[in-house]
C-alpha positions as CSV (number, residue, x, y, z in Angstrom):
1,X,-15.3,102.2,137.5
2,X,-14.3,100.2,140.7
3,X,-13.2,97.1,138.2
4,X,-10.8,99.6,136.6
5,X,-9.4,100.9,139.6
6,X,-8.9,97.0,140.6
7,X,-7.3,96.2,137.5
8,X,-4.6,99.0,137.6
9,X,-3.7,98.3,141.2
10,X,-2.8,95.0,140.2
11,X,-0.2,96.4,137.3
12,X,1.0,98.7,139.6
13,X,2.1,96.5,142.6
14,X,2.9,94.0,139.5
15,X,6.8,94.0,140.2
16,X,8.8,94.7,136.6
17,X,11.0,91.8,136.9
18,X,7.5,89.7,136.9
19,X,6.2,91.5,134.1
20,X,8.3,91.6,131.7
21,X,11.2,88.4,131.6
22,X,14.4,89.8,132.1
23,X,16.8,91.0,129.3
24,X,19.9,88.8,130.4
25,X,17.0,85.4,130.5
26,X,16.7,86.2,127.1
27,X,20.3,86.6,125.9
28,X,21.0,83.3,127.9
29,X,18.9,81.3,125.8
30,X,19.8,83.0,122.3
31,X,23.5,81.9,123.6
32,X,22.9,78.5,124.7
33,X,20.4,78.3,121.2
34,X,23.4,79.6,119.4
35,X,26.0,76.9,121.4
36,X,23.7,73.8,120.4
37,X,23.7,74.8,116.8
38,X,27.4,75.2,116.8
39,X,28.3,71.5,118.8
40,X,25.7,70.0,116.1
41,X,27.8,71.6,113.2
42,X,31.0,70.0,114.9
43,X,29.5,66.4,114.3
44,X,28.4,67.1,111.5
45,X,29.9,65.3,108.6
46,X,32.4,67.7,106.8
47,X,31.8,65.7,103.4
48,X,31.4,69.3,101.9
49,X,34.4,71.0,102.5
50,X,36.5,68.0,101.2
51,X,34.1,68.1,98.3
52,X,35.1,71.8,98.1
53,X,38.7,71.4,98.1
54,X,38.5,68.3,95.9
55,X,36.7,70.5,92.9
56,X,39.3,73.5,93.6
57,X,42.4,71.6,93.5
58,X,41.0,69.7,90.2
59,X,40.5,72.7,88.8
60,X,43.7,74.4,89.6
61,X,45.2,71.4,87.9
62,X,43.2,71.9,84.3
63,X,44.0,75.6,85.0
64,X,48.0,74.6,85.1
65,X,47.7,73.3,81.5
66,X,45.9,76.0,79.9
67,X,47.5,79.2,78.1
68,X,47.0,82.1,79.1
69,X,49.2,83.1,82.0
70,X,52.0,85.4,80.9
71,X,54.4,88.3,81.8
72,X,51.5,90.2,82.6
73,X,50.5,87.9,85.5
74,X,53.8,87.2,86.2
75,X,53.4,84.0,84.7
76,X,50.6,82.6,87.2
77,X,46.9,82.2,87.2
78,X,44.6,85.2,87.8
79,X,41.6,84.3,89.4
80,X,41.2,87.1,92.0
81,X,37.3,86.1,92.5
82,X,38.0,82.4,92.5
83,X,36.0,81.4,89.8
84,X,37.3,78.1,88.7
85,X,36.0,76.5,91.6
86,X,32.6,77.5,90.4
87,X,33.5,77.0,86.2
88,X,34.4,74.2,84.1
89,X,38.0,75.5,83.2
90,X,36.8,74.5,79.7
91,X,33.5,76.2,79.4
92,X,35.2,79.7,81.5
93,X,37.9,79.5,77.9
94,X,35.2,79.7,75.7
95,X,33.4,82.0,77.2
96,X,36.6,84.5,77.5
97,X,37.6,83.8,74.1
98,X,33.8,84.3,72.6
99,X,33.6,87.4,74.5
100,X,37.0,88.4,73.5
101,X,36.1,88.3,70.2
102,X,32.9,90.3,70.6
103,X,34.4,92.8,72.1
104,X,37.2,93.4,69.1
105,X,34.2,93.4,66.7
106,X,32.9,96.4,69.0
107,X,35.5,98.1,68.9
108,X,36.2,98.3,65.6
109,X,33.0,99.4,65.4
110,X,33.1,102.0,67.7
111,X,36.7,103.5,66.5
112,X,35.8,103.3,62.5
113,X,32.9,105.8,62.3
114,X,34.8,108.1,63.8
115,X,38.2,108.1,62.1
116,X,37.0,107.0,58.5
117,X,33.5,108.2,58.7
118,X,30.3,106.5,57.4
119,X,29.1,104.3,54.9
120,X,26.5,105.9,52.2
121,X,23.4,105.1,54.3
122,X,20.7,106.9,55.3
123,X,20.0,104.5,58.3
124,X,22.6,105.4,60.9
125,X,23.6,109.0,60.2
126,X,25.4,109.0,63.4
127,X,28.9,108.2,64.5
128,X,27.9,107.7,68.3
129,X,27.7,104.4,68.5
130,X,24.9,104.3,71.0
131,X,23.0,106.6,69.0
132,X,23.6,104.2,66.3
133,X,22.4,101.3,67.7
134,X,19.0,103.0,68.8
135,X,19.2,104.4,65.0
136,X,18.7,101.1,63.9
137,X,15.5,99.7,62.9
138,X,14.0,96.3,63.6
139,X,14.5,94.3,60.4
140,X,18.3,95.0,60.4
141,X,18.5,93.8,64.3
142,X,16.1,91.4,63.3
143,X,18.8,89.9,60.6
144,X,21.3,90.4,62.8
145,X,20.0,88.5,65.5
146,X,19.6,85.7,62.6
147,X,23.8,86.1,61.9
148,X,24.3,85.4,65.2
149,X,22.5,82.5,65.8
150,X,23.5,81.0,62.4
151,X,27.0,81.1,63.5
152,X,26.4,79.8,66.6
153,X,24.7,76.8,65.2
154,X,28.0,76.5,62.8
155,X,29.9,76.4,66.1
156,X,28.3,73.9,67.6
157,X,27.8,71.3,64.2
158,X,31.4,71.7,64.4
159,X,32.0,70.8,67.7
160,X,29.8,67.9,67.3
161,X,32.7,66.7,64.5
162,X,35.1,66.9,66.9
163,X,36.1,70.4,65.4
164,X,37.3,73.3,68.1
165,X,37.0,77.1,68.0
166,X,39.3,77.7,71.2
167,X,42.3,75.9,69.3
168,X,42.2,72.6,70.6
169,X,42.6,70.9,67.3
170,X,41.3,71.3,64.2
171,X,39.8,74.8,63.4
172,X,35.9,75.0,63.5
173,X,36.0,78.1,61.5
174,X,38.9,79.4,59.4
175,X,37.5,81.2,56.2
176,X,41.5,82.1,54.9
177,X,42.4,78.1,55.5
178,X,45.2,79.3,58.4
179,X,45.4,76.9,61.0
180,X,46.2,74.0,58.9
181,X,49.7,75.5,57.7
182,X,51.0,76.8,61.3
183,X,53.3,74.4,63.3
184,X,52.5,73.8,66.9
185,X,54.3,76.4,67.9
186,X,53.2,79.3,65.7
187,X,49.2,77.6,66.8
188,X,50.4,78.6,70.5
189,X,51.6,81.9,69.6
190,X,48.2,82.3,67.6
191,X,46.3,81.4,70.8
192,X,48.3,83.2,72.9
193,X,47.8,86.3,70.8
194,X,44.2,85.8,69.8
195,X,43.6,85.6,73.6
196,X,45.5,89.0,74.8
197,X,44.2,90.8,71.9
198,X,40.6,90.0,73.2
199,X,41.2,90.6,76.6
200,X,42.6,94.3,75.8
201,X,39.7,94.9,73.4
202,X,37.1,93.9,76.4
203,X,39.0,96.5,78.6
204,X,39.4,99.0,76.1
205,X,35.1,98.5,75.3
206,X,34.3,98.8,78.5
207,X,36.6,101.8,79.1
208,X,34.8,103.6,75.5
209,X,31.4,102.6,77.5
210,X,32.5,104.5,80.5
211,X,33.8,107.1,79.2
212,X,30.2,107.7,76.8
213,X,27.9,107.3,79.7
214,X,30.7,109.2,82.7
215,X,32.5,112.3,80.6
216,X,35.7,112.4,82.0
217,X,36.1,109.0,83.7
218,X,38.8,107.2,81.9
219,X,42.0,109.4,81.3
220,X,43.5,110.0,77.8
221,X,40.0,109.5,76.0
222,X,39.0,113.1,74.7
223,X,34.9,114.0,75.2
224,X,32.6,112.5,72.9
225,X,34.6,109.5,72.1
């Protein structure tokens, strides 16, 4: 109809540059938007990065005292990811050495079946230790679960007498009465030890896990291991 018509002359005489803003209007404002945040962030108070340097260097300093580094690190910390700025140095030890520990208990685990065989059960008649674990019924992973969390609770009464399970004094748990009869320097070498032997076992269970789940990922390790 004639209003049509009218309507379409209009866009058509319309010139672009009217129509539609043009692209460089817009890129100048996004700049000068982008320029006004940055001057703000120069005034800013930089309370944050001196916060941030403040916790890093405090924790490289509990790092220093700590055992750990050794010919294997060339004597220095390794922290590739940074962590202690985010970690209590003290809390990150306990953690390692807990999971250190785990891990040595899983491989034994995983290695035993398989060089000395099974016990006489007729649970697990596996020795692929993730077909074990799904072997497993409930009420043995239900008193399992209950082991764990009874040692836990040990752990942490213990704590609470001023007891330690990283080696920072008195032993929280020492079922053969050990700790008491080393000197100070056979409790390093203890420490030291203890500490390797869980990081290697937490490589090596990871490396068993790869190789289960990827066949042929991790050199050395035969198929089916």
């Amino acid at each position: 109809n004639e209003k049509d018509r009218k309507t379409c002359a209009t866009f058509s005489t319309t010139p672009l540059s009217q129509a539609h803003p043009p692209l460089f209007t817009m890129k100048t404002v996004a700049v000068a938007f982008i320029a006004l945040l940055s001057g703000a962030n120069a005034f800013a108070p930089s309370g944050k990065s001196s916060f941030a340097k403040t916790t890093s260097l405090s924790m490289a300093s509990e790092l220093e005292g700590m055992i750990g580094a050794d010919v294997e690190t060339g004597g220095r910390i390794y922290d590739p990811w940074g962590l202690n700025e985010w970690l209590p140095a003290d809390y990150a030890r306990k953690a390692e050495l807990s999971n250190g520990r785990s891990a040595m208990l899983a491989t034994v685990g995983w290695v035993w079946p398989k060089w000395f065989g099974l016990f006489d059960s007729d649970d697990v008649t596996t020795t692929d230790p993730i077909d074990a674990i799904l072997q497993a019924d409930s009420a043995w992973w239900a008193q399992f679960a209950f082991l764990c969390m009874v040692i836990e609770f040990w752990k942490y009464e213990r704590e609470l007498e001023g007891k330690s399970y990283v080696g920072e004094g008195d032993a929280a748990i020492d079922w053969s009465s050990t700790w008491p009869k080393l000197d100070d320097d056979g409790k390093m070498k203890m420490r030291l030890r203890e500490l390797k032997n869980g990081r290697l076992a937490m490589i090596g269970i990871a490396s068993f896990l790869a190789a289960h789940f990827i066949p042929g990922s991790v050199p050395c390790l035969p198929p089916g291991f």
